[in-house]
N, C-alpha and C positions, 0 to 999 in steps of 0.2 A: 693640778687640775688635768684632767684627760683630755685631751684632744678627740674633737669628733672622727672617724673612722674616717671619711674621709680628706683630711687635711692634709694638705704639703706634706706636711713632716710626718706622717703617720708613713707606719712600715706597708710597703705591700701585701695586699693578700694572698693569702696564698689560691694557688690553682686550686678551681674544682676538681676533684678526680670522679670521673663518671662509671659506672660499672661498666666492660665491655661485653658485648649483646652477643654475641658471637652466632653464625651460623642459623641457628636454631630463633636464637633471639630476634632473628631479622627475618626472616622467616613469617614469627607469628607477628612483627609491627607489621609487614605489609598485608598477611590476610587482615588483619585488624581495619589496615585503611581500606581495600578491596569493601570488604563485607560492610563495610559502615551504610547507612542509610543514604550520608550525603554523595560518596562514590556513585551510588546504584541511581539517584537521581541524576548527576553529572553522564552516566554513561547513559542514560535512557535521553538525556535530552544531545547528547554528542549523537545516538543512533540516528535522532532526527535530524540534525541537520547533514549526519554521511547520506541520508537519504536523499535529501534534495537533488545531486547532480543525477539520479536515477531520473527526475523528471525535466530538467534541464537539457540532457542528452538522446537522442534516441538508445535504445538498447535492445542489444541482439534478442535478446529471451521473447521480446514481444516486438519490436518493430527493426527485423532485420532489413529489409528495403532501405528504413530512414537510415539506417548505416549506411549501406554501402553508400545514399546520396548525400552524407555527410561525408565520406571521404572524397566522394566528386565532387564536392565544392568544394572543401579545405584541405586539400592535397598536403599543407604541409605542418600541420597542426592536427590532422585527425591521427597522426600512428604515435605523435607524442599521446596523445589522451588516449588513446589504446593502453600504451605501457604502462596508465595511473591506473588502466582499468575501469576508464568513465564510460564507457559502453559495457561492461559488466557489474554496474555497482552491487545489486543484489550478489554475486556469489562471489564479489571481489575479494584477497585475501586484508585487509583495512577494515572491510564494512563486516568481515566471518569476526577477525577479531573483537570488536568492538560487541560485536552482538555474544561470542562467548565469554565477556570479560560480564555482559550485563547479566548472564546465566548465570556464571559464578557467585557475583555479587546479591544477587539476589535469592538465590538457596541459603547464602551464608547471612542473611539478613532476618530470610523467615525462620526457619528454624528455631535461633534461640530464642525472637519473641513468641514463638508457638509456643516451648517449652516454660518459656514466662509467664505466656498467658494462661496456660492450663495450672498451672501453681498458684497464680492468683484468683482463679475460679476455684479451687478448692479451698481455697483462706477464708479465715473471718476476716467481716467486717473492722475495721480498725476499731479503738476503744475511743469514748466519747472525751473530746478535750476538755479539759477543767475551767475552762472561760469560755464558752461559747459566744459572749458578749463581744471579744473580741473579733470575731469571722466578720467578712463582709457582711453578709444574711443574718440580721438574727431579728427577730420576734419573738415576747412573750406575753403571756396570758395569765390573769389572773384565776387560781381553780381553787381556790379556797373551801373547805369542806368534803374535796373530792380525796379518793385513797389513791394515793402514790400505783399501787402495785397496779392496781387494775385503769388507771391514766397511760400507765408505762405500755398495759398489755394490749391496752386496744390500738393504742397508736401503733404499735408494730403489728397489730394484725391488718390495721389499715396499711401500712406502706407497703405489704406484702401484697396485698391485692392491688396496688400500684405499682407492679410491677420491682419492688427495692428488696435486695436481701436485707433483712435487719436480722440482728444481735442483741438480745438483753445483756446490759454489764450490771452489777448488781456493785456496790462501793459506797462511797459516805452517800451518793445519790443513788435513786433509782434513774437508767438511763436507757434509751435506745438506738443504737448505732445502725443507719442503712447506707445503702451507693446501689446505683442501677450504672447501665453505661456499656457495660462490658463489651455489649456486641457491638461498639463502638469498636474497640479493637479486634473484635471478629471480623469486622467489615473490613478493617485494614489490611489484617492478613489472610481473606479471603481475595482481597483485592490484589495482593502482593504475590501471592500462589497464583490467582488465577494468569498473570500474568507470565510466571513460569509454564504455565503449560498452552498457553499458545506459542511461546519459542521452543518448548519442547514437539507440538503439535504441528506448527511451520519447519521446525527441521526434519519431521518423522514424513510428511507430506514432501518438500525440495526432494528427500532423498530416493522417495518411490516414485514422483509425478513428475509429468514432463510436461512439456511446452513445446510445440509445432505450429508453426505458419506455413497455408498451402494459396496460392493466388490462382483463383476457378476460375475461367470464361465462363460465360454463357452458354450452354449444351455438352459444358465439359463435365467429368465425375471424378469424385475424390473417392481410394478405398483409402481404408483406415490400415495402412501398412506403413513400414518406417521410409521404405524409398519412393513413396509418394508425394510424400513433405518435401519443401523448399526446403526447410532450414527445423530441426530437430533438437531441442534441447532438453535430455532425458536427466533425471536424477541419479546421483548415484549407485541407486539399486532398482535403476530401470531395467526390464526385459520386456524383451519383445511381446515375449506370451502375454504381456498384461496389456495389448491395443486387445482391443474389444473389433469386433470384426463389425465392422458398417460400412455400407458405402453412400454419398453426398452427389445428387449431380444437380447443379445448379441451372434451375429454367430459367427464370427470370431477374435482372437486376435491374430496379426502377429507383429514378433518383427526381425530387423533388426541390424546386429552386423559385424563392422569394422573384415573383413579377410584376410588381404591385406595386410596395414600396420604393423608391426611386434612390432611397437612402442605403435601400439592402439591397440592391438589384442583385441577385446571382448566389445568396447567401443562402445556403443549404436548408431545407424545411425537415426535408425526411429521408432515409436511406429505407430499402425494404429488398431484401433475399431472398425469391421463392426456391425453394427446394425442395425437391423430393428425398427422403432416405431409405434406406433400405438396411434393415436388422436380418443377417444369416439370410435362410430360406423366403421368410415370409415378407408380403407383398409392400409395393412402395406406399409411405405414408406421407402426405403434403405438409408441409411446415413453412413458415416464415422466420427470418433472423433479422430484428433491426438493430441498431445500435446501443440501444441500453436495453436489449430481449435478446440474451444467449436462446441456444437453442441447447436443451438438455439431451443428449442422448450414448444410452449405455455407461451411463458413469464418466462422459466429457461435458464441458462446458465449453458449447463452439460461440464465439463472437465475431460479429463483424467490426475489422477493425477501420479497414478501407477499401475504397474504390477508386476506378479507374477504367480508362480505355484499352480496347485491343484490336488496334484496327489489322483487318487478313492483308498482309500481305505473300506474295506469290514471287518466285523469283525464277527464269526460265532463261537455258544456252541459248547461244547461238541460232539453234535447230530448233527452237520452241518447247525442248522438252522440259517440263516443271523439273527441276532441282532443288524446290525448299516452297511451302507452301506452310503456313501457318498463321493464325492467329497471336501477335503478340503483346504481351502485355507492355502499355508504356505506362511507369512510375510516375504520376505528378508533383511536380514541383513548384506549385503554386494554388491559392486557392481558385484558378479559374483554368486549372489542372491542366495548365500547360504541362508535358509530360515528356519523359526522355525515354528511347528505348534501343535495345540494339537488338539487331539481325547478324548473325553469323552463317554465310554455305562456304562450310570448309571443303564440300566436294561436288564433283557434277561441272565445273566449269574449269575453265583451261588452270584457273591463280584462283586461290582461296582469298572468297572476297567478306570483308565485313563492313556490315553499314550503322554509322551512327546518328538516329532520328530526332526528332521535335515533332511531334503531335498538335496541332492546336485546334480544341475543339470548336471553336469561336474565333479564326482568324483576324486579325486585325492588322495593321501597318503602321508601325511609330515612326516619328518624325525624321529618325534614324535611317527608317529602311528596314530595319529589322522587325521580324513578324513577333505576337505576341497571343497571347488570349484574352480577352474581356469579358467573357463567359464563359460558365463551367458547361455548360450544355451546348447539343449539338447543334448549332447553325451555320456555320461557315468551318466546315472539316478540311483543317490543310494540313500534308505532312511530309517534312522537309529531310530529307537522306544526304550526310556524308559519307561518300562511299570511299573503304581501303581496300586496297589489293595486299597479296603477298600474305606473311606467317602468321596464321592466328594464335596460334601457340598453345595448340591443344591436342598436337602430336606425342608430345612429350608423355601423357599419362597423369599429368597434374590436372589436380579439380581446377574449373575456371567460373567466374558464376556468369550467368547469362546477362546478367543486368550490367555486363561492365566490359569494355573493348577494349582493351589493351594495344595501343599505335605503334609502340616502340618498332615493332619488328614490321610495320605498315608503311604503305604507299600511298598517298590521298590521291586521288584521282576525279572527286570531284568533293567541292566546300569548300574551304578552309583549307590552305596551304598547295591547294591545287590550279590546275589552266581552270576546270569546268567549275559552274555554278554546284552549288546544291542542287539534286534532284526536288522539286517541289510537284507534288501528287493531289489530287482531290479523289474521290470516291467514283470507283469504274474506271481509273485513266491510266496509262502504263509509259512507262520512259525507259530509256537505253541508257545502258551500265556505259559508260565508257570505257574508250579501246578494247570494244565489241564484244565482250565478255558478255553480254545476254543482255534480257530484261529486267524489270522488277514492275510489274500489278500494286495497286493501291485498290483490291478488290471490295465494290460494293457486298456488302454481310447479305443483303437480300435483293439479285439482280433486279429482280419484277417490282422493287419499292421505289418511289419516286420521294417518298418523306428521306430527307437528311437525317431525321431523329431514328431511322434504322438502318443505317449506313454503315454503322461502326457496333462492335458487339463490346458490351461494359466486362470489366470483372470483379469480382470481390477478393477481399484478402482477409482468410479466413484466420483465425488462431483457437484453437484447438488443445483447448488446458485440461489437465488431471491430477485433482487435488485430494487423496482419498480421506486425508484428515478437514475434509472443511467444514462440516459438523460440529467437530470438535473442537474447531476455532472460533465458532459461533456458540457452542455451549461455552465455553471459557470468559471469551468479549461480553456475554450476557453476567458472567460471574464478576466481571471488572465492573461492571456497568454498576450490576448490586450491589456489591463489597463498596465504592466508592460513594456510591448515596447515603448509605450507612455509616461511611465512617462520616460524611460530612454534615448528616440530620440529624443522629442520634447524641443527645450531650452525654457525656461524665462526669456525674454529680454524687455528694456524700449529702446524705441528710442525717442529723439529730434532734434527739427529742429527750428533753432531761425534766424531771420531778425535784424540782428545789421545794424546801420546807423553811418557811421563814418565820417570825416568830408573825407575824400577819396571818398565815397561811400556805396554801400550795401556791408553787408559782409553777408553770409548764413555758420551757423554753424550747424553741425551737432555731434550728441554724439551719444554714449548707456552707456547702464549697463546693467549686466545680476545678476541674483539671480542663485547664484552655480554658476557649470563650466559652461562656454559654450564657446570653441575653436573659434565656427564660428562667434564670434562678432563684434572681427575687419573687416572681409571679408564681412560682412554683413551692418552694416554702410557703410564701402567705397565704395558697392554697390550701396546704397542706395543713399550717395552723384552722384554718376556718372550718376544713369540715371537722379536725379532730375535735375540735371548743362544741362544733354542732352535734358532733355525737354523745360526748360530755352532758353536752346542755349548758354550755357558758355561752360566755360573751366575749366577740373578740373586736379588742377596743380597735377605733380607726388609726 
């Protein structure tokens, strides 16, 4: 007697021997996995969550400010997320992969269902199965006295006016074979293309268009030149020639703040940017920008992204002569935009001095001693200067940005690690630089106003996009939109219709099938039976 295969005492098997794939072989397994459906899904749903730390982090491309005050608070953790590239995730080299990995896959996806699917648009119909009784769907009808040929002929000219290709098959029955559906898979890979050509569309756009953020005062003007931007990030196959020549001078910024609610006191209602622009030659034209109202012009899309204050200050030697006068911008740093800002006069006084401020529009006093804000709007304007002596460190020839002081090579001399307090300022009042280095002004914005609410001049932070394909991202997004409704409302269904002859009489059956779900198949069939019986002139039993 034999022993089962595998028993104690039964010999070993022998080793599989596999073909070896070589090269080539390995090759086409991994296009196979790439290109497969369920890759192209895996890497489209991987894209979205590379996406997320884009909005988890500030990023250069659109809020360089929240950079730089992201590295002034986490001094030691913001140059490691530098090097992952979490302040560049859009052009990061992780997030380029992952997006050309979904290119790939998704070319190699459409294609050969394109090439399938136009193969099966030119096919018949399949031929009628010899049991229709057996499908889920089937109904039949008694037609006794009716002719085969002309049962068979009307039924397929009705399902063709229903939208079904049908196929007469002529055999021991007469029969008629239909399926509608198709643009069922036109929708898919309509859906599936269209989706290649908005990564084709977004990378043809990244690599001509650029992104600029400029921070306006009030009575200041922006041209539309590359060394007028703060911060610049053009495309690959950016040129200059392609700014469009405008210039922006911002009249008015007006800000809107919840006074009513007790719950929301202070919580923002409305931002509003009057501006005037100016195209080439011709004369200035008024516009408003709010927060979700770019303002269109020339082929940019300007936004407001943020605001803030600029209180003037004025810095004067010794001898009273100004040596630094400007309005500047201070960053907030909270919603009641307490704000940070620095002053740099590297010349004009004996030691290159710089000072590091606190803004508070709405001054207040914690328990602490230390100042704070409680409102975002102007009622109590206080602004508090640490001031350094000694090396700013912008002898050197190296770019340094204004929003950020560098101490190392610094002398405190008054705040923070100094004999003197902090300089603390209000609107119109002036204080001495210590060890006699000059003054420094906290200059009222409008001497002759006694209102606090025009004491201080606002600014906006503009960002300044050009996108030449967005069009084209929006004809595409309309074609996903389509193609995805389609392939999710439209069923794929096979209908039959056969002439059985019994020794009774005619009998007229009807079937389907559907490929996936489709609810409406039985009610579709029994449709189908009832008006053909009603064009007949039968009866279709309940």
């Amino acid at each position: 007697m034999s022993r089962p295969s595998d028993h104690i005492d039964s010999p070993a098997p022998s080793p599989v021997t596999q073909p070896a794939l070589g090269p080539v072989g390995y090759l086409r397994f991994f296009w196979r996995q790439l290109t497969s459906m369920r890759t192209a899904l895996l890497l489209l749903l991987l894209l979205a969550v590379a996406a997320v730390p884009g909005s988890l982090f500030p990023q250069r491309s659109s809020d360089p400010n929240g950079v730089i005050q992201y590295f002034d608070k986490n001094p030691a953790s913001a140059p490691v997320l530098d090097g992952l590239q979490l302040f560049d995730v859009y052009t990061s080299v992780w997030f380029s992969a992952i997006y050309l990995l979904l290119f790939i896959s998704l070319i190699g996806c459409v294609i050969p269902r394109t090439t399938h699917h136009l193969r099966a648009l030119r096919g018949r119909p399949p031929r009628t199965p010899a049991r229709l009784e057996r499908l889920s769907v089937f109904v039949e009808v008694d037609a006794a006295g009716q002719d085969p040929a002309v049962a068979i002929d009307s039924a397929r000219s009705m399902l063709r006016k229903s939208g079904y290709r049908a196929e007469l098959f002529d055999g021991p029955t007469l029969s008629v074979s239909a399926e509608r559906g198709y643009l069922r898979e036109t929708g898919n890979l309509v859906f599936h293309t269209a989706l290649i050509g908005i990564l084709i569309s977004v990378g043809i756009g990244g690599g001509f268009g650029y992104t600029g953020q400029k921070v306006l005062v009030e009575g200041q003007a922006f041209a539309n030149v590359r060394l007028s931007y703060d911060s610049l990030n053009p495309g690959r196959f950016f040129s200059e020639s392609t700014l469009p020549p405008y210039r922006i001078v911002l009249d008015d910024f007006s800000a809107t703040y919840e006074e009513e609610n007790r719950n929301a006191l202070g919580q923002p209602i409305d931002f509003s940017a009057d501006v005037t622009t100016y195209e080439g030659d011709g004369p200035g034209t008024k516009s408003t920008i709010k927060v979700n109202e770019p303002l269109r012009l020339d082929g940019n899309d300007i936004y407001l992204l943020g605001n803030g204050y600029a209180p003037s200050i004025t810095v004067r030697d010794p001898e009273g002569e100004v040596v630094f006068s400007d309005q500047v911008p201070f960053l907030p740093s909270d919603a009641n935009l307490t704000s940070l800002g620095v002053v740099k006069v590297p010349d004009g006084l004996a030691e290159q001095v710089g000072m590091a401020g606190f803004f508070y529009p709405t001054a207040a006093q914690l328990d602490t001693g230390a100042l704070t804000s409680n409102h975002p709007d102007l009622q109590n304007p206080v602004l508090t200067l640490r001031v350094y002596k000694g090396d700013l460190g912008i002898d050197g020839g190296i770019a340094k940005s204004v929003y950020n002081l560098d101490t190392d090579e610094l002398t405190a001399i008054a705040g923070d690690g100094a004999e003197e307090k902090a300089l603390e300022l209000r609107p119109g009042q002036t204080a001495d630089i210590p060890g006699g280095l000059g003054t420094v002004a906290f200059d009222n914005k409008d001497p002759d106003a006694d209102d606090l609410l025009q004491s201080v001049s606002r600014f906006a932070s503009l960002d300044v996009h050009r996108d030449p394909t967005q069009g084209w991202v929006l004809f595409f997004a309309i074609l996903v939109l389509l193609g995805l409704l389609t392939g999710l409302f439209i069923p794929r269904r096979r209908v039959w219709v056969k002439a059985v002859e019994t020794s009774e009489g005619l009998r007229l059956e009807y079937a389907g099938l559907a490929r996936g779900d489709d609810p409406g198949l039985e009610a579709a069939v029994t449709d189908i039976a009832r008006r053909h019986s009603q064009q007949l002139g039968l009866k279709l039993s309940p």
